[in-house]
C-alpha positions in Angstrom: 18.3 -16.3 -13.9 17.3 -16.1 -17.5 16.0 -13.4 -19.0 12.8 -13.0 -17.7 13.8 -13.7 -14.0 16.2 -10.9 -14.6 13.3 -8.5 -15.9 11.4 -10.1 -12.6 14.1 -9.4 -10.4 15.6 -6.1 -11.5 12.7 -4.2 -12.4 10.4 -5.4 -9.9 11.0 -2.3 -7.5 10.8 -0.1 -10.9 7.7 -1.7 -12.2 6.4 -1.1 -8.6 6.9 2.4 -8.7 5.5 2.8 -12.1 2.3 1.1 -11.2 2.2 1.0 -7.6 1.8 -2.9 -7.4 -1.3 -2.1 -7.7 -3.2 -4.8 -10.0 -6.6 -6.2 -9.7 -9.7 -8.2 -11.9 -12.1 -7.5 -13.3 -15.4 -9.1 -12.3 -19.1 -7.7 -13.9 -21.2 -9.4 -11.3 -24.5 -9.0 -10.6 -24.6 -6.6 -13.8 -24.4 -9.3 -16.2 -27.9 -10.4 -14.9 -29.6 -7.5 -15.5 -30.3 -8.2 -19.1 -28.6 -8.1 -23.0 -29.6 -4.1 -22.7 -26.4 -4.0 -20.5 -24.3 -4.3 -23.3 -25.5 -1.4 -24.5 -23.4 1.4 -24.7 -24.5 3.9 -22.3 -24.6 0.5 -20.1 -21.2 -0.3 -20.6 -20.0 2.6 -19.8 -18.1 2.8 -17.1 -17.1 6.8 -16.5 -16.8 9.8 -18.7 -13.2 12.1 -18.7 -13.9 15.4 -20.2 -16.9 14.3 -22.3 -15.5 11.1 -23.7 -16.9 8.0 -22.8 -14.9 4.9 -21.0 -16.2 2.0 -22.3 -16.2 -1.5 -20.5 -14.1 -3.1 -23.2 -11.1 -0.4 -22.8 -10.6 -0.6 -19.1 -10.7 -4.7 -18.7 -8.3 -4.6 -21.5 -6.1 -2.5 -19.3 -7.0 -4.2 -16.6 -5.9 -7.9 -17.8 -2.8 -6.2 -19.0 -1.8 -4.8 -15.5 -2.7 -8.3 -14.1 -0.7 -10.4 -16.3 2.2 -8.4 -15.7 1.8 -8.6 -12.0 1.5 -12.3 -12.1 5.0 -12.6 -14.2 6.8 -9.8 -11.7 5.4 -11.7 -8.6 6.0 -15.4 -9.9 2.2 -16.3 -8.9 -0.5 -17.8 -11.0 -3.4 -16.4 -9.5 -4.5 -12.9 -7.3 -6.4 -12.5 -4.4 -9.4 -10.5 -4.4 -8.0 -7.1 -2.4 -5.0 -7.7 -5.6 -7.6 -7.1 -8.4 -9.5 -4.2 -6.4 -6.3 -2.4 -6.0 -4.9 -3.3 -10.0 -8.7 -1.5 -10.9 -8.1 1.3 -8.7 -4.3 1.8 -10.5 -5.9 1.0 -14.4 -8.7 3.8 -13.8 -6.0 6.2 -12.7 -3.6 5.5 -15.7 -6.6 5.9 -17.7 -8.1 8.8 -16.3 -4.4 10.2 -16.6 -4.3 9.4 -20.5 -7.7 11.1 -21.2 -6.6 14.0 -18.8 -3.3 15.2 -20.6 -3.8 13.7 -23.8 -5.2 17.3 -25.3 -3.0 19.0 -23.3 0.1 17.5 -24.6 -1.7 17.8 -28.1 -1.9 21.2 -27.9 1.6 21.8 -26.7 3.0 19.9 -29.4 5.2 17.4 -26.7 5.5 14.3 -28.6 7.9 10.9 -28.1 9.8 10.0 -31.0 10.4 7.1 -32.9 13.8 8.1 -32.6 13.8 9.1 -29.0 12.4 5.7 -28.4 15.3 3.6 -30.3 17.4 5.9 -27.9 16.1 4.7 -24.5 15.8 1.1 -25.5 19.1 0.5 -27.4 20.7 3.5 -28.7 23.4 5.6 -26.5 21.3 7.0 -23.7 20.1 4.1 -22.6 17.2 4.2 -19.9 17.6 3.6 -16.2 15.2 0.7 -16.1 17.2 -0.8 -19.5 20.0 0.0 -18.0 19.3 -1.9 -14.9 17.6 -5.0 -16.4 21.0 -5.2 -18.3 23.6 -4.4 -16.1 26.0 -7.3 -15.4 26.4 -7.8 -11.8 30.0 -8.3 -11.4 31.1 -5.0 -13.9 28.7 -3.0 -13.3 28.8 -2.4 -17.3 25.8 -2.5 -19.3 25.6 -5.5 -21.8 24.7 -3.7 -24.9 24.8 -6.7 -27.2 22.4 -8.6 -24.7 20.2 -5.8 -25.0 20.2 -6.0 -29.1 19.8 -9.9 -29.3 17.4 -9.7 -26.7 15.2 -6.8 -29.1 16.5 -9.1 -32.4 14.6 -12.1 -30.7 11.6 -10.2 -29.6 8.9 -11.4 -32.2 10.1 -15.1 -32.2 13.0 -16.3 -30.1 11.5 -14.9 -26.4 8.3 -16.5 -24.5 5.1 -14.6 -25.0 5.3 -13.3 -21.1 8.8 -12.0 -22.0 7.2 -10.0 -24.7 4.6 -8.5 -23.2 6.5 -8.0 -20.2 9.2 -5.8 -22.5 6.2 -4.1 -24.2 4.5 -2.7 -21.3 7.7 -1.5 -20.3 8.3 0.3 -23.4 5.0 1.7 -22.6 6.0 2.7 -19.5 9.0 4.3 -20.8 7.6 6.3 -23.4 4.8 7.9 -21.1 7.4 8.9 -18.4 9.7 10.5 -21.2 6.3 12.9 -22.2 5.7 13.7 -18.7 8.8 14.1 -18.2 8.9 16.9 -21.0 5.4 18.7 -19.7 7.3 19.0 -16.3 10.0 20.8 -18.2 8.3 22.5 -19.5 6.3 23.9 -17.2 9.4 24.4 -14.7 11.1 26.5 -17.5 8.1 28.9 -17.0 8.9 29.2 -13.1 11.6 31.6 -11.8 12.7 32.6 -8.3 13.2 36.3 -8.3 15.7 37.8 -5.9 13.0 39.3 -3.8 11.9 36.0 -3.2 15.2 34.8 -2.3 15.5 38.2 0.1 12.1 37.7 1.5 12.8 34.0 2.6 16.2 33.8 4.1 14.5 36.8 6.1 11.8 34.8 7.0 14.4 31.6 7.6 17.1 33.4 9.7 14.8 35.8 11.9 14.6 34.8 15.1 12.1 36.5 18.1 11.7 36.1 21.8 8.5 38.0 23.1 6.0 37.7 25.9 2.4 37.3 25.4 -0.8 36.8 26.9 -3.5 34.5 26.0 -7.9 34.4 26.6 -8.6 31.1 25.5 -12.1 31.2 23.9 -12.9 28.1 25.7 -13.1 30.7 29.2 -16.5 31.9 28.0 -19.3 30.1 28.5 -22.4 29.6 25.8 -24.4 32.0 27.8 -22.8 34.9 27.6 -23.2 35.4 24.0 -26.1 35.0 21.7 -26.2 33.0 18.2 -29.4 33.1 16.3 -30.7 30.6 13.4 -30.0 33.9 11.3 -26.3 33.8 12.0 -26.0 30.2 11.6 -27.4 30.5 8.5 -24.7 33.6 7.6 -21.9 31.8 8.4 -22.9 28.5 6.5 -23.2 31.3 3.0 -20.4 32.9 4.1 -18.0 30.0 4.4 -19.8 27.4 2.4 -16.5 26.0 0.5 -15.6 24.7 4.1 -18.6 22.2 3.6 -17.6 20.5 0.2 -18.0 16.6 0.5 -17.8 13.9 -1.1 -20.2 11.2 -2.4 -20.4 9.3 0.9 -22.7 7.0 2.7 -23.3 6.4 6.5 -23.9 3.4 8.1 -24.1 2.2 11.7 -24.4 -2.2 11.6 -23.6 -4.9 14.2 -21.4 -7.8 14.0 -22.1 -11.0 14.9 -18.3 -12.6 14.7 -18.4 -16.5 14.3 -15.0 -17.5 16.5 -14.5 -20.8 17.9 -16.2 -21.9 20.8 -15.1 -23.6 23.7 -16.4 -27.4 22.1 -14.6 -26.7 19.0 -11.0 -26.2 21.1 -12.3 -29.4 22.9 -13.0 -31.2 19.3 -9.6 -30.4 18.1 -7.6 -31.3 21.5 -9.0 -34.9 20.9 -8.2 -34.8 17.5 -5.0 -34.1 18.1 -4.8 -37.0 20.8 -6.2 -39.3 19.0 -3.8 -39.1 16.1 -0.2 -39.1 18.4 0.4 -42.9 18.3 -0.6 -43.4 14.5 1.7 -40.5 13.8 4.4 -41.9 16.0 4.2 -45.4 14.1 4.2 -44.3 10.8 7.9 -44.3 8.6 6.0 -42.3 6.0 5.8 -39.3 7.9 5.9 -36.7 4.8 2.8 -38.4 3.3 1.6 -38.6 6.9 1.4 -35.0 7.4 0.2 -33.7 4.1 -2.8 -35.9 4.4 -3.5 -35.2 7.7 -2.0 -31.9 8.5 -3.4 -28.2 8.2 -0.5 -27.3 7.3 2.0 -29.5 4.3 5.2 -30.7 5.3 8.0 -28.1 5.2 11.3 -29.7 3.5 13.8 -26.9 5.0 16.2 -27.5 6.9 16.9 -25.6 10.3 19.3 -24.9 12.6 18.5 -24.5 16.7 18.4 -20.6 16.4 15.6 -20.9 13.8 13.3 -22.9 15.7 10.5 -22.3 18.4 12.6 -22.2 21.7 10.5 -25.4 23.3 11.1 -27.1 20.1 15.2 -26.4 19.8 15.9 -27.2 23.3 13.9 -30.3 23.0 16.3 -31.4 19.8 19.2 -30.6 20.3 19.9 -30.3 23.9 18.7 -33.4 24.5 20.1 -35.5 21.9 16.6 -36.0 20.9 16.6 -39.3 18.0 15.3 -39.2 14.7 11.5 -39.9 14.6 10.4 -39.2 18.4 7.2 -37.3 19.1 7.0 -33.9 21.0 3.4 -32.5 22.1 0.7 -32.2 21.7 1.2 -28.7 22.6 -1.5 -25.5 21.8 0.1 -22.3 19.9 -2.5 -19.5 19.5 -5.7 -21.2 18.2 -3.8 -24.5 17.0 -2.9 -27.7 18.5 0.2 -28.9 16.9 2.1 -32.6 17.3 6.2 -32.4 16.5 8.1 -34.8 15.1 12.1 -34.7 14.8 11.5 -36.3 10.7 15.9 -35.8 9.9 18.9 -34.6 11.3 22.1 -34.5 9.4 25.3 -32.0 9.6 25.6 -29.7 6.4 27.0 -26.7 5.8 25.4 -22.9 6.1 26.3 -22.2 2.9 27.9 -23.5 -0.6 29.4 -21.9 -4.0 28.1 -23.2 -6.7 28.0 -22.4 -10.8 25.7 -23.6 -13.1 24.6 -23.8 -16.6 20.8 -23.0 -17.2 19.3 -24.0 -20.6 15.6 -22.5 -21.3 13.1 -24.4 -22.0 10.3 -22.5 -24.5 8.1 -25.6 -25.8 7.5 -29.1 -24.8 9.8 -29.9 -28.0 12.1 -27.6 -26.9 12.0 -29.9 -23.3 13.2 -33.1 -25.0 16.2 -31.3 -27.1 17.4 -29.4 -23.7 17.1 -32.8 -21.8 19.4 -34.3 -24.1 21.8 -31.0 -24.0 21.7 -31.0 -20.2 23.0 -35.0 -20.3 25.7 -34.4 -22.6 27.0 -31.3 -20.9 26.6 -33.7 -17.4 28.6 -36.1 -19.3 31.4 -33.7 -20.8 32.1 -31.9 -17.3 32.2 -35.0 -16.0 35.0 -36.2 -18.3 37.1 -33.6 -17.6 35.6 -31.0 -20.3 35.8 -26.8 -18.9 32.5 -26.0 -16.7 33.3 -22.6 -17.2 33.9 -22.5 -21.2 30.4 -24.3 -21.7 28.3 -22.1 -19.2 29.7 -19.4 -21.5 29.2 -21.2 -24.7 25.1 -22.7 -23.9 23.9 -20.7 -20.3 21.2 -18.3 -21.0 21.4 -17.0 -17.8 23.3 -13.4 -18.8 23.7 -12.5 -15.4 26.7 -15.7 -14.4 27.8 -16.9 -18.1 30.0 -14.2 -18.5 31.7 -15.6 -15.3 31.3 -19.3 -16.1 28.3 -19.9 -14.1 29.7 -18.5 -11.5 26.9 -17.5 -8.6 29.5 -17.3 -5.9 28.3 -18.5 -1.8 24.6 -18.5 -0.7 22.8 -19.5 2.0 19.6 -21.8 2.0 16.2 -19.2 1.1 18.3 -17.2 -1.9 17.2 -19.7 -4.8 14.8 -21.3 -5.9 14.2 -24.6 -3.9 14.8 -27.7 -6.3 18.1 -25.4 -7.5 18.9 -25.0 -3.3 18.6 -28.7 -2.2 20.5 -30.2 -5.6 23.7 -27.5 -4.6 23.6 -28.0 -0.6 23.3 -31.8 -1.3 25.4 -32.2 -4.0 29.6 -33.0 -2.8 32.1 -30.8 -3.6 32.6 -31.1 -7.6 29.3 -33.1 -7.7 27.6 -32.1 -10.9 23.3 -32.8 -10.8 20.5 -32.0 -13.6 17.8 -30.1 -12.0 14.6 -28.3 -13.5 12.9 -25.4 -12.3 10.7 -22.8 -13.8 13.7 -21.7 -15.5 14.6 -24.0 -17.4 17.4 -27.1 -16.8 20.1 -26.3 -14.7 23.4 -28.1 -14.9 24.7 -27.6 -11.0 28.0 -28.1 -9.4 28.8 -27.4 -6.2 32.4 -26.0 -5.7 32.6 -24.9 -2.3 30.8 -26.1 0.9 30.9 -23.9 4.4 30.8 -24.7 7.6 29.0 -28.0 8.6 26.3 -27.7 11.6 23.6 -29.7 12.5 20.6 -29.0 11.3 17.2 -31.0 11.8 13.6 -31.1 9.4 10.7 -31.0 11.8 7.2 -33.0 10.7 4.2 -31.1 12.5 1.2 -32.1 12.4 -1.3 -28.7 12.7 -5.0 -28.9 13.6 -6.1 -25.4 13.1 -9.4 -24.4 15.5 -11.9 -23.3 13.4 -15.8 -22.9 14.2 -17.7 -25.7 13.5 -21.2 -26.0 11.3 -22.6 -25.8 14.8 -21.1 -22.8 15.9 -21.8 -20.8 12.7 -25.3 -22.0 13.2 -25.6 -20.8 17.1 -23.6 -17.6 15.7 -26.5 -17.2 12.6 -28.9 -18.1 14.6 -28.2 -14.7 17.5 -28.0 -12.7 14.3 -31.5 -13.8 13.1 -32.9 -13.0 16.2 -31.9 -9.4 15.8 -32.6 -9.1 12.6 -36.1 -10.2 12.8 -36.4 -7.4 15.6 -34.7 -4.9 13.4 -36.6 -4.0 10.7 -36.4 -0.1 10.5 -33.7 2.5 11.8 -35.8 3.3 15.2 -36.7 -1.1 15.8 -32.4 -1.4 15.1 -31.4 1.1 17.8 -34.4 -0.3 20.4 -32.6 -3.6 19.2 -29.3 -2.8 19.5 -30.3 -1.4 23.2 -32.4 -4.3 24.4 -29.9 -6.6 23.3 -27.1 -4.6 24.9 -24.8 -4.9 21.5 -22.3 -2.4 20.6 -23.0 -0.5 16.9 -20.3 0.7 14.7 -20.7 3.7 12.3 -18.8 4.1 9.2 -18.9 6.1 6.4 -18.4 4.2 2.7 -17.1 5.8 -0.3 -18.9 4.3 -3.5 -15.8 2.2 -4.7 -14.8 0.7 -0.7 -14.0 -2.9 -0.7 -14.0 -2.8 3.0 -15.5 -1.7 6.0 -13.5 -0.4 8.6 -12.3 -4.5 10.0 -14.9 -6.0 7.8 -12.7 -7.4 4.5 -14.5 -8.6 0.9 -17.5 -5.9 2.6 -18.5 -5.0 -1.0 -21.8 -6.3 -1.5 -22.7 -4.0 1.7 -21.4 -0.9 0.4 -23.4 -1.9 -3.0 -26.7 -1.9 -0.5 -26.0 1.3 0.8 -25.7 3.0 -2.0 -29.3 1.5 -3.7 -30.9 2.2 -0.5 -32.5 5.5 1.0 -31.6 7.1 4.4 -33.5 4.8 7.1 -33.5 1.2 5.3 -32.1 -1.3 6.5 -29.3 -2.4 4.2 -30.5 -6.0 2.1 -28.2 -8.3 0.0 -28.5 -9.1 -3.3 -31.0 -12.0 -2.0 -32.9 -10.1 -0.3 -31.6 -10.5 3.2 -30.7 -8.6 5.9 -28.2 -10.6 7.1 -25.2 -10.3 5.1 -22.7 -14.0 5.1 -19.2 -11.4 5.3 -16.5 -14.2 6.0 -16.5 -15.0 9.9 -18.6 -12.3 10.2 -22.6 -11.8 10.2 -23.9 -8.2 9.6 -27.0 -6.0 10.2 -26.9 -2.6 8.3 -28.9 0.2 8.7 -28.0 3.7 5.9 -28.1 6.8 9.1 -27.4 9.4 6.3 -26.6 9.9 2.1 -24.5 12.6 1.5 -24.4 13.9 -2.5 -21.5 15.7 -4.3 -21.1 19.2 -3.3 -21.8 21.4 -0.8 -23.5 20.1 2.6 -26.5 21.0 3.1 -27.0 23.4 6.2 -29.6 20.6 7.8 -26.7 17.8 7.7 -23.8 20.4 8.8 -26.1 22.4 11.0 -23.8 21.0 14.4 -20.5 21.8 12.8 -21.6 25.8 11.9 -23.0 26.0 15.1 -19.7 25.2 17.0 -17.8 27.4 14.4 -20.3 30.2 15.4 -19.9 30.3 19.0 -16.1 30.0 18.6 -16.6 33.1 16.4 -18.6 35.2 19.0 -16.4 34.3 22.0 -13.6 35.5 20.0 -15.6 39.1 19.4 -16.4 38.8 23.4 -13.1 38.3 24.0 -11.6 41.0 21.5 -13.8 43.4 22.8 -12.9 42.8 26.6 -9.3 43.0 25.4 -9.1 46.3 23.5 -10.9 47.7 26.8 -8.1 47.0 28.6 -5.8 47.6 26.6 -6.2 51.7 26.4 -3.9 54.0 27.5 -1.9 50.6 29.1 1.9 49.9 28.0 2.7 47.0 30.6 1.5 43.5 29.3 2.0 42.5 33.2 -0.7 45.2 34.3 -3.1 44.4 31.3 -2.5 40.6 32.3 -3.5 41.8 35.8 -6.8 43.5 35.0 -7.5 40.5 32.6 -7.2 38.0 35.1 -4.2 36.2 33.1 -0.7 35.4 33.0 2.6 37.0 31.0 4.1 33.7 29.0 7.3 34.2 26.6 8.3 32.2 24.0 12.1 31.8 22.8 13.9 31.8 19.4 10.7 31.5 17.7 10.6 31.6 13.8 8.8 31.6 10.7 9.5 27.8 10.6 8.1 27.3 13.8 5.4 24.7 14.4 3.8 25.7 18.0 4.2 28.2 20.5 5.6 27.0 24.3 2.1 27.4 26.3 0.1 27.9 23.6 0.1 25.4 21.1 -0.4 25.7 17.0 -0.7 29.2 16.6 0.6 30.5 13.4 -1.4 33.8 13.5 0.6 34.2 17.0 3.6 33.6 15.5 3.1 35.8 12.4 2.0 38.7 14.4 5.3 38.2 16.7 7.4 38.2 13.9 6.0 41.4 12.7 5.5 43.4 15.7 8.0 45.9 16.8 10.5 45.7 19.9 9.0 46.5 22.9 5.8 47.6 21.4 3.0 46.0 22.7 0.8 44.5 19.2 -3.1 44.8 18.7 -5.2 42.0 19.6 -4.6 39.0 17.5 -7.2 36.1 16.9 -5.8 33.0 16.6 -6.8 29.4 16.7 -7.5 28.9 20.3 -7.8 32.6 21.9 -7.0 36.5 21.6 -3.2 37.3 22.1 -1.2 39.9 22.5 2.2 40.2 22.0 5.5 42.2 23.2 8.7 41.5 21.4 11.1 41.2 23.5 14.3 40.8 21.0 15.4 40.0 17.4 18.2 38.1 16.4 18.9 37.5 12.5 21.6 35.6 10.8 23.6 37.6 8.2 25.9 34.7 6.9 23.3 34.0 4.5 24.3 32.0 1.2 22.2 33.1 -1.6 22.6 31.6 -4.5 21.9 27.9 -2.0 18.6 29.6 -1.0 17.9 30.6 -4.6 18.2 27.0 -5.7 16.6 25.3 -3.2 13.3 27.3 -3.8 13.6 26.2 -7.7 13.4 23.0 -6.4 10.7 23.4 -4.1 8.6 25.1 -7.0 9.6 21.9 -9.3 8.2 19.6 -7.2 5.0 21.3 -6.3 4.9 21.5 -10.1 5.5 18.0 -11.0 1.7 17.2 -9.0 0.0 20.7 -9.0 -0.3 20.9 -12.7 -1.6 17.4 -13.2 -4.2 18.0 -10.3 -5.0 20.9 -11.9 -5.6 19.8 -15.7 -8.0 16.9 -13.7 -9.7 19.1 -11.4 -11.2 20.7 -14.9 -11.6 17.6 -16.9 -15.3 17.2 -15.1 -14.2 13.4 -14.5 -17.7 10.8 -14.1 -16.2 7.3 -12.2 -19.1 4.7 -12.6 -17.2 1.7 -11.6 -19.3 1.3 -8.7 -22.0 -0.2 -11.2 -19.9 -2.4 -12.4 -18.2 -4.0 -8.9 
């Protein structure tokens, strides 16, 4: 409603896009006790972008400033865990983005303007986010003078969060409007030449139907060719940019999962029991429930079509009174007691208008207080609702309409603004706060009354008890104690018929395949050599993950670069043999193949089949009987009428090919064709130049030392 929720609301979706929603902490960890040399500054270092160092301080700055900001767009106070990881992840990329094109931009002499900046924010070409966050609702008109005052009270008359909020977007602004220009740029240096044009609506509007046959490579068998260490080891040179990898560790681990056991289901079911009378007694049955309940009380109201089915039909087709007990019932792993707490008719939905006054001070609290009674009293005596929510609302958005916020239904605000307007009369005027501020709220309309009912429900979760984490522990200690190297954790694993997972952890992972907040086991994997089993920063084996006890052992460490022919040995080997069987097969088929112009007869003497394929173009993904071929396809579209092709290798056997006809479409439009490839080149630009410029920047990421 004020300003801030309107920055909240409207640029939420932009903001998202901008940075993902992608916000996290920043936590040093375990680093902090390895000693004052930390601080250091090769040990606060924490990556290197084309030979300039990233230093600690820079990217938790960054950091804090993507986190706040999340915070104020999501209305919450504090972030989970997989929040920060994911707000680290986005702050290295804007960072490794601002090193990466800094020069380049530089050199190109692409700059943003003071000018071009007093533009965007409140000059004539206003930008889309500005435009949106100051848009009214009902005209669809941008509110120019809100957006000066709103600049004019920037330093002093807005909270702190509405400041920053405005200045990262200003940030955001600025470095869209240079990319923007680098894209320009570089687009301007693209042109689609008429051959191109000529070349694809050829390739778009030519259509074959042809007959082929097919020797799948997988007729052969091993034995009947040969594949030596020496060709291996040819292929592997030959083809070694097909065995780039990553910086990547493998482990295989068992899980011991701590789930409830049949006592604790039993524990809770008496629980449960035991608590239905006292329940049933007590009046105070809000107070009852938060002290006792898993779950608070939930003050909304509902109508039968919202509730559990068992629940509704119990209500209201029975006639069910106020304060009678239903249950205990189980739901999933909870036991749960119902109690029918109100029941009253009230409408679905309500017009209101209100007059919102912000509050920026606890000063500022006792002077709107007093404002808020003296409006109260002025409507009440007969003063214009609609001339004062113009004259004192700061919320832009319904001042300009008196307040006006036209019919909603319970869920669309804010909950003490929701109850005061459902529960107020028609014309009833009520002083409510919220985050907001203090909001002066009459209710002008009501809909149509139904009954609707508040449910009290008393939830006993079933969790596993100290007993059941101890029996759980206690199985994983066992193995454990057994599994002290790689060879003792497979003789383990087998003698204890358990199931092992593999998985393979890039150095920043948080998780673990289903294993959550698993970073203290990707940590061990990478400070441990190929063999170990993995220990914890205590020195156990055992690693406390949640619900969840694990035993680690690293299978394999794989380093930057190219594979080595050891660890990709089984991969070349099947590439190999696929490789020879396609020569066996290329060789039986060019034998049969001479002096031969019948694919039917060369089918015969093959011991194959004739299939065809219809309207088949370059756009095609798979041929009918043979799958994704695109060399099969290429060669059909090239071949000749009624011309049988040469043998063409393609992903899964040896084809040949006879086409059998050609169909093109002449009603071609070229200047459509012309621009849609200048868009296609655009937006291959827009990401292949900034991939490019970081591919070369020679970019070190050490936040794993950190996290």
């Amino acid at each position: 409603m004020a300003t801030l929720q309107t920055i909240r609301t409207k640029a939420g979706i932009l903001v998202a896009i901008v940075i993902g929603i992608s916000l996290a902490a920043f936590v040093l960890g375990d680093v902090l006790r390895t000693g004052s040399s930390l601080f250091q500054k090769d040990r606060l270092e924490i990556g290197e972008i084309k030979g300039e160092s990233i230093q600690y301080p820079e990217f938790h700055k960054q950091v804090e400033e993507l986190g706040e900001i999340y915070k104020m767009n999501t209305s919450q106070n504090q972030l989970d865990e997989d929040t920060w990881a994911q707000v680290r992840q986005q702050a290295w990329e804007s960072i490794e983005k601002q090193y990466v094109m800094a020069e380049v931009y530089e050199n190109l002499g692409l700059t943003v303007t003071s000018e071009e900046m007093f533009d965007m924010l409140q000059g004539t070409n206003l930008h889309p986010i500005v435009q949106q966050l100051f848009r009214n609702p009902n005209t669809g008109q941008v509110d120019r003078g809100a957006v000066i005052r709103f600049l004019q009270h920037l330093e002093t008359g807005v909270s702190p969060e509405q400041r920053q909020y405005w200045l990262f977007l200003e940030k955001q602004i600025e470095e869209e409007r240079i990319q923007t220009k680098y894209n320009n740029l570089v687009s301007k240096g693209l042109y689609v030449t008429s051959h191109e044009v000529e070349k694809s609506l050829r390739e778009k509007n030519k259509k074959v139907d042809f007959d082929y046959i097919m020797l799948n490579i997988n007729s052969v068998a091993d034995s009947q060719v040969v594949v030596t260490d020496k060709d291996l080891r040819n292929y592997y040179t030959k083809n070694s940019d097909s065995y780039k990898q990553d910086k990547a560790r493998t482990i295989e681990y068992i899980t011991f999962n701590v789930t409830p056991s049949q006592q604790d289901f039993e524990d809770a079911e008496k629980w449960i029991n035991d608590i239905v009378q006292d329940f049933a007694e007590t009046t105070e049955n809000i107070t009852f429930v938060n002290s006792n309940s898993d779950v608070q009380f939930d003050d909304s109201w509902y109508k039968k079509e919202e509730l559990d089915e068992d629940i509704a039909i119990w209500i209201f087709d029975s006639e069910t009174p106020v304060n009678s007990i239903f249950g205990p019932y189980r739901e999933e792993d909870s036991y749960k007691l119902a109690k029918l707490h109100a029941s009253e008719m009230m409408p679905d939905s309500v017009e209101a208008r209100h007059i919102l006054l912000e509050v920026n001070s606890q000063e500022d609290l006792v002077i709107k207080e007093a404002l808020a009674d003296s409006l109260k009293t002025a409507i009440e005596n007969g003063s214009d609702f609609a001339s004062l929510a113009r004259e004192f609302s700061t919320d832009q958005g319904s001042s300009l309409q008196g307040g006006d916020l036209g019919w909603f239904e319970r869920g669309r605000m804010v909950k003490p603004f929701e109850i005061a307007a459902f529960n107020n009369k028609i014309k009833e005027v009520t002083i409510v706060p919220s985050q907001f501020g203090i909001h002066i709220v009459q209710t002008t309309k009501r809909g149509v009354e139904t009954r609707q009912v508040q449910v009290a429900y008393i939830v006993r979760n079933v969790t596993p008890s100290t007993q059941t984490y101890q029996n759980v522990y206690a199985k994983a200690s066992k193995f454990a104690s057994e599994a002290t190297s790689k060879q003792k954790f497979d003789e383990a694993v087998e003698k204890q018929q358990l199931e092992k997972t593999s998985s393979v952890l890039k150095e920043n992972d948080r998780k673990v395949k289903d294993l959550v907040n698993a970073r203290t086991l990707v940590r061990a994997a990478y400070g441990s050599k190929a063999g170990e089993i993995l220990k914890d920063t205590q020195g156990s084996t055992i690693f406390d993950l949640g619900d969840n006890f694990v035993i680690a052992a690293l299978t394999s460490v794989a380093e930057e670069g190219v594979a080595n022919f050891e660890s990709v040995k089984q991969r070349v080997n099947i590439a190999v043999y696929k490789e020879k069987k396609a020569q066996f097969l290329m060789e039986k088929v060019k034998k049969a193949i001479e002096e031969k112009s019948d694919l039917y007869t060369i089918a015969s003497e093959l011991g194959t089949t004739v299939k065809n394929a219809k309207d088949i173009t370059f756009n095609s993904f798979q041929v009918p009987g043979a799958g994704v071929e695109p060399a099969l396809i290429g060669a059909a579209l090239a071949a000749e009428p009624d011309i049988i092709s040469k043998p063409v290798t393609g992903n899964n056997g040896i084809f040949l090919v006879k086409v059998s006809s050609v169909n093109r479409e002449e009603d071609a439009d070229i200047e459509s064709e012309r621009m849609r490839l200048a868009r296609e080149h655009n937006f291959r630009t827009n990401s292949s130049a900034y991939m490019a410029h970081r591919e070369n920047a020679e970019i070190t990421d050490k936040r794993s030392k950190f996290y």
